[in-house]
N, C-alpha and C positions, 0 to 999 in steps of 0.2 A: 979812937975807936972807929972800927970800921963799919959802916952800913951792909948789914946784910940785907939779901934779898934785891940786890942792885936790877933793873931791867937790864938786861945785854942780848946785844945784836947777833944775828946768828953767825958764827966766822968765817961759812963757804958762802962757794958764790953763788950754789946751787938754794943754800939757806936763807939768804939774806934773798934771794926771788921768789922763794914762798913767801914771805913774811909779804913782801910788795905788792905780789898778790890778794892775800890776806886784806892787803886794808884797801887796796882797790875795791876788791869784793865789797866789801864793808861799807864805802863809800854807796859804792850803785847801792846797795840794798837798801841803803838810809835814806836814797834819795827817789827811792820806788816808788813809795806814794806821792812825792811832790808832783813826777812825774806821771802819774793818773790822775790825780784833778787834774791839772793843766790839760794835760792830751783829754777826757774826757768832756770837759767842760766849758774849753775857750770855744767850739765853735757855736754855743748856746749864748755866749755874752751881747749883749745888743746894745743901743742905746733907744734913747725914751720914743725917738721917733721911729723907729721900724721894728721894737719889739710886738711880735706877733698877738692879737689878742687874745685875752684871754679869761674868766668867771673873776678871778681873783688873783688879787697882788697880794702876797706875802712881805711883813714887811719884820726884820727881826732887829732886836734889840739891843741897843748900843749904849746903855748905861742913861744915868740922870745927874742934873746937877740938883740939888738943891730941890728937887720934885719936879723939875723940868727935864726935857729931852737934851741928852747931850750935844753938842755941837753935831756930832756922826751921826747920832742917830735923828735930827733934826734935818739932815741933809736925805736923809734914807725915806723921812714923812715926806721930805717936799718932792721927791721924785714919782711917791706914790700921788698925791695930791696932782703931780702934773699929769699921771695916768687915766688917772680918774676923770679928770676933766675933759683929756680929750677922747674918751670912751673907749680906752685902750682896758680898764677894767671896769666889775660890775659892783665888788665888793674890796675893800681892805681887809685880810685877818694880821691883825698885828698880835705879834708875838714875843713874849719877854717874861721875865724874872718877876714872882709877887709871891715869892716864900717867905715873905714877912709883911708886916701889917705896915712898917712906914716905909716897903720900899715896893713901888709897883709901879712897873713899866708899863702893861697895857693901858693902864688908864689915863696915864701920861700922854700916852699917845694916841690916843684916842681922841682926848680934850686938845690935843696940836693937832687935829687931822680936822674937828669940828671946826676949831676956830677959825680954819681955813676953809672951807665950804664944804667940807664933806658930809653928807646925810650922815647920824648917827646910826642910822638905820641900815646903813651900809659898812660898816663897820663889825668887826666879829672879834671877839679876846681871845688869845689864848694864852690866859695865866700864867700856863707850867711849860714855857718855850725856856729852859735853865739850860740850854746850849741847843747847837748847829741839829744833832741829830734829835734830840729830845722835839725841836719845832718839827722838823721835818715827819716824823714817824707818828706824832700826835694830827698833823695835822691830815693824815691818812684816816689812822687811825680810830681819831675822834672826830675830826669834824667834814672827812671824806672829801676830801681835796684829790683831785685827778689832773688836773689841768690848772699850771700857776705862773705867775710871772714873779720872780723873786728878786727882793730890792736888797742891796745891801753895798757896803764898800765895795770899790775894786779889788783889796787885796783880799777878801773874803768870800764874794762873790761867786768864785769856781768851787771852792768846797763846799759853799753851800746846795750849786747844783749839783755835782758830787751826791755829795749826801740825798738830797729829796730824789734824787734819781735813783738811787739804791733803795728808797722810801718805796716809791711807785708813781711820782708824780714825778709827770711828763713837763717838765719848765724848761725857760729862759730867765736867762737874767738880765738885770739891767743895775750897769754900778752907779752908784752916787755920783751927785758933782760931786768934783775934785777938790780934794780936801789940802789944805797947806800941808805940807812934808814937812810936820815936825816931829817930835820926839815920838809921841803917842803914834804916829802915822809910819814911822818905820819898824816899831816894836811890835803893831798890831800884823807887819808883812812879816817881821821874822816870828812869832809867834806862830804863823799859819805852817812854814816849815814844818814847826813838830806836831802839830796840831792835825798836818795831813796824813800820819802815822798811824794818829789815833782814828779818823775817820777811815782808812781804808779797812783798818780792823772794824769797824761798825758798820761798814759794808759788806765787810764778809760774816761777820756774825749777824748782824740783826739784831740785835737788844731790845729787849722792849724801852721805854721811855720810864724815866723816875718815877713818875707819877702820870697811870695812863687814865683811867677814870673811865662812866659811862663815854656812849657817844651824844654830840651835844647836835641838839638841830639847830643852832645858830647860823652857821651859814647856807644849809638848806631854806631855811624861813625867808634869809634875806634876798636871795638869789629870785627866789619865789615871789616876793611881792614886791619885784621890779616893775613899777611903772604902775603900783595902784593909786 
């Protein structure tokens, strides 16, 4: 029995140059947004010692083990931690995933930011950071972020400014040490591929966030009573 519906090539020469076209086309178009985070965002990348200062490091959320901070995102606290210290920021707002009662990332990182010398009280949550644009747009939003430095991966790092730049907030970023290249570290780069798709659509749309809520004066309070 014969398969119908077979794919077939077109039989002119003129045919067969549309089609090459066709997926040429297709190609760049897939590859449009990669290409806007990169061209937009690499020249905001810095590293810990000449990123510009700035009220507050953004630091976003990279999974838990076991109610700890994952490896990545343990790398992402200590870069904040070394900002901090050297008065590169005024405030931490750490942001991450607590849409459930046994899985919460602020707090996580909050108590890994303490335990390393950070004032509590320099510290600010945001609960409902449940992806890239959800932190970014909340933390406008709600807790009135204008000026940030944003910590995260390198392969993550430019869509994140991407995005908080499409937010309203004027940053830089600063990527993590350098993380061993293993499996987790090249899936989280090809991941970004499609994931920049989705972001330039939420640059051009504007969404609101899942869950936007009041505005919270946590980080106003803490900014404020610097140095009582």
């Amino acid at each position: 029995m014969r398969l119908r519906g077979r794919l077939r090539l077109p039989r002119t020469t003129a045919g067969r140059r549309r089609a090459l076209w066709a997926v040429v086309a297709g190609c760049l178009l897939a590859l449009a947004p990669v290409t806007w985070v990169y061209a937009s965002a690499t020249p905001r990348v810095r590293d810990a010692g000449s990123v510009p200062e700035a009220p507050v490091a953004m630091v976003f959320g990279a999974g838990l083990r076991d109610g700890e901070p994952s490896p990545y995102l343990a790398h992402r606290l200590d870069a904040a931690v070394e900002l901090y210290r050297a008065g590169k920021v005024r405030v931490v707002l750490v942001t991450g995933d607590n849409s459930r009662t046994e899985y919460d990332e602020p707090d996580a990182m909050r108590t890994y930011l303490t335990q390393r010398g950070v004032p509590d009280g320099r510290i600010v949550s945001d609960f409902a950071g449940f992806d890239t644009w959800d932190s970014c747009t909340r933390a406008v939003r709600v807790f009135g972020v204008r000026t940030a430095v944003l910590i995260s991966q390198g392969f993550h790092i430019r869509r994140a400014l991407a995005l908080c730049g499409a937010a309203g907030i004027d940053a830089y970023g600063v990527g993590a040490a350098a993380d061993a290249h293993d499996v987790t570290w090249y899936a989280g780069g090809a991941r970004e591929v499609f994931a920049s798709g989705k972001a330039a659509v939420e640059a051009l749309v504007r969404p609101g966030p899942r869950f936007l809520g009041p505005r919270e004066p946590g980080l106003a309070r803490a900014l404020a009573s610097e140095g009582r």
